[in-house]
Every structure is written in structure tokens, then in C-alpha cells.
C-alpha positions, 0 to 999 in steps of 0.5 A: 500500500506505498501507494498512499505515501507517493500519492500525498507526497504530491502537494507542497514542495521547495523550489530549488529542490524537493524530497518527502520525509515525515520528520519528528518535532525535533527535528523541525526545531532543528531546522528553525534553529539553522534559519533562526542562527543564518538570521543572526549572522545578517550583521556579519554578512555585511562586512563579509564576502558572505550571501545569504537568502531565506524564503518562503514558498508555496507550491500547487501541483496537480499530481499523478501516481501508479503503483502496483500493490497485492490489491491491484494496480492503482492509478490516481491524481490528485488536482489542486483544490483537493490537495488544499482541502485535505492539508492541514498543516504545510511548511515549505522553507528554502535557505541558501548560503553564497560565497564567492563561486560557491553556494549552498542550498537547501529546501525543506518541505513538511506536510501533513495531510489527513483524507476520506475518499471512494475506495480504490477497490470497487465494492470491496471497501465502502471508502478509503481514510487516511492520515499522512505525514511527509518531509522532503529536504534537499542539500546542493553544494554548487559552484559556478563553472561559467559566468559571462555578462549576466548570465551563469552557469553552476554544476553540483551535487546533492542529496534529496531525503524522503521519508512518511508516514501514513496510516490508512483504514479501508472501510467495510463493504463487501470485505470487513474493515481494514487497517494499515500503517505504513513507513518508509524512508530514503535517501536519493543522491543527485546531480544538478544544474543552475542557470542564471540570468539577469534581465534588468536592473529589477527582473532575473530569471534562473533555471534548476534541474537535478537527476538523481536516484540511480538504483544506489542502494534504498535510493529510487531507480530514478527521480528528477526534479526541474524549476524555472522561475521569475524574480522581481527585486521589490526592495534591497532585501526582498525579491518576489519569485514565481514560476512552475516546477515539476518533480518525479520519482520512480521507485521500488520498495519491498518488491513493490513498484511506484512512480509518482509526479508532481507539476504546477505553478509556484510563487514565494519570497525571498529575504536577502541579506 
């Protein structure tokens, strides 16, 4: 029933990067405590070759996923009214560090998701609740290998950490009630690229892509992930950013084979400092 883990991993993601991974309080409050310490070195980024920026996004995809199961073969997609329905709790953070050639991105994505829907067995089961957690963080490290005028290009490496947790109850129907708890959890490495372009004084526009997976280990058979995405400098320190974003992951766990993606419009803020 994995299923049920890609197919709410569907929603919210980050812009630069993406990942699925239910994770604890503490480790949310380890989080806020990175961004909390970046915010406290503002003054000394001033006075150094240091670049910092924070964001905020919110994303809206419309998401499809196939998964085999014991039960049968299920296909679903999930639109985004549905989506903003069912979510009861959503953060989606972004946080990147900039010195010189070299820069260091990530993105944190936490989304809790709670659902009653037709079940997706026919009269089997008179209708389908469930309860989903899901986390995604990406780290890239990249470095600028071309800059000309106002244009650069950046190649890097990364690593995408997914992790969920998902409790389902199939309801009577011509079958008695079942339940079941799922978890799972991985790690895809990843390789990127970065695109940057100055269009004006107040308009830039960049382009991110990363590949990853490769079968290594736990990780997916295959995940990519591409964002393009619009900037408008409203002040000093605050840009406004928009685009589109789309994300996908084919992965087999435990003999079962899932792939699922996600694609739609984002925007967000950014603080510079």
C-alpha cells in the first residue's frame, strides 16, 4: 500500500529542490534553529564576502501516481483544490548560503495531510481514510563553472531525503474493515544544474534541474526534479519569485513498484541579506 505515501507526497514542495520525509518535532526545531542562527549572522554578512537568502514558498501541483500493490494496480491524481482541502498543516522553507563561486542550498518541505475518499477497490471497501505525514529536504553544494555578462552557469551535487508516514483504514463493504500503517524512508543522491540570468536592473530569471536516484542502494531507480522561475527585486532585501516546477520519482520498495509526479505553478519570497 506505498501507494498512499507517493500519492500525498504530491502537494507542497521547495523550489530549488524537493524530497518527502515525515520528520519528528525535533527535528523541525532543528531546522528553525539553522534559519533562526543564518538570521543572526545578517550583521556579519555585511562586512563579509558572505550571501545569504531565506524564503518562503508555496507550491500547487496537480499530481499523478501508479503503483502496483497485492490489491491491484492503482492509478490516481490528485488536482489542486483537493490537495488544499485535505492539508492541514504545510511548511515549505528554502535557505541558501553564497560565497564567492560557491553556494549552498537547501529546501525543506513538511506536510501533513489527513483524507476520506471512494475506495480504490470497487465494492470491496465502502471508502478509503487516511492520515499522512511527509518531509522532503534537499542539500546542493554548487559552484559556478561559467559566468559571462549576466548570465551563469553552476554544476553540483546533492542529496534529496524522503521519508512518511501514513496510516490508512479501508472501510467495510463487501470485505470487513481494514487497517494499515505504513513507513518508509530514503535517501536519493543527485546531480544538478543552475542557470542564471539577469534581465534588468529589477527582473532575473534562473533555471534548476537535478537527476538523481540511480538504483544506489534504498535510493529510487530514478527521480528528477526541474524549476524555472521569475524574480522581481521589490526592495534591497526582498525579491518576489514565481514560476512552475515539476518533480518525479520512480521507485521500488519491498518488491513493490511506484512512480509518482508532481507539476504546477509556484510563487514565494525571498529575504536577502
Amino acid at each position: 500500500m506505498d501507494f498512499i505515501l507517493c500519492r500525498y507526497a504530491k502537494f507542497f514542495s521547495f523550489v530549488v529542490c524537493d524530497q518527502l520525509i515525515s520528520i519528528p518535532i525535533k527535528k523541525i526545531a532543528v531546522v528553525f534553529s539553522l534559519f533562526s542562527l543564518i538570521s543572526s549572522f545578517s550583521v556579519l554578512a555585511q562586512s563579509t564576502p558572505w550571501n545569504f537568502e531565506a524564503s518562503s514558498y508555496i507550491w500547487l501541483p496537480e499530481s499523478t501516481t501508479g503503483i502496483k500493490t497485492d490489491a491491484g494496480t492503482i492509478n490516481s491524481v490528485l488536482g489542486v483544490s483537493d490537495a488544499l482541502e485535505q492539508l492541514d498543516l504545510g511548511i515549505m522553507l528554502t535557505g541558501v548560503v553564497q560565497r564567492d563561486k560557491w553556494s549552498l542550498v537547501g529546501d525543506f518541505v513538511y506536510l501533513n495531510l489527513e483524507t476520506e475518499e471512494t475506495a480504490p477497490f470497487g465494492t470491496f471497501y465502502s471508502k478509503l481514510e487516511s492520515e499522512s505525514t511527509l518531509s522532503i529536504l534537499s542539500t546542493y553544494a554548487f559552484y559556478q563553472v561559467y559566468h559571462h555578462s549576466n548570465f551563469s552557469i553552476g554544476l553540483g551535487a546533492g542529496a534529496r531525503v524522503v521519508n512518511s508516514e501514513v496510516e490508512i483504514v479501508l472501510m467495510p463493504g463487501l470485505l470487513p474493515s481494514h487497517n494499515e500503517n505504513i513507513s518508509d524512508d530514503w535517501i536519493d543522491p543527485l546531480l544538478a544544474i543552475r542557470l542564471f540570468g539577469q534581465l534588468s536592473e529589477k527582473w532575473s530569471a534562473s533555471f534548476v534541474m537535478d537527476t538523481g536516484g540511480f538504483g544506489a542502494g534504498s535510493a529510487s531507480d530514478s527521480t528528477w526534479q526541474a524549476a524555472a522561475l521569475i524574480a522581481y527585486q521589490l526592495t534591497d532585501s526582498w525579491l518576489m519569485r514565481g514560476g512552475y516546477r515539476h518533480l518525479d520519482i520512480d521507485r521500488q520498495a519491498d518488491g513493490q513498484l511506484y512512480d509518482f509526479k508532481m507539476t504546477g505553478v509556484l510563487f514565494g519570497v525571498s529575504y536577502l541579506f
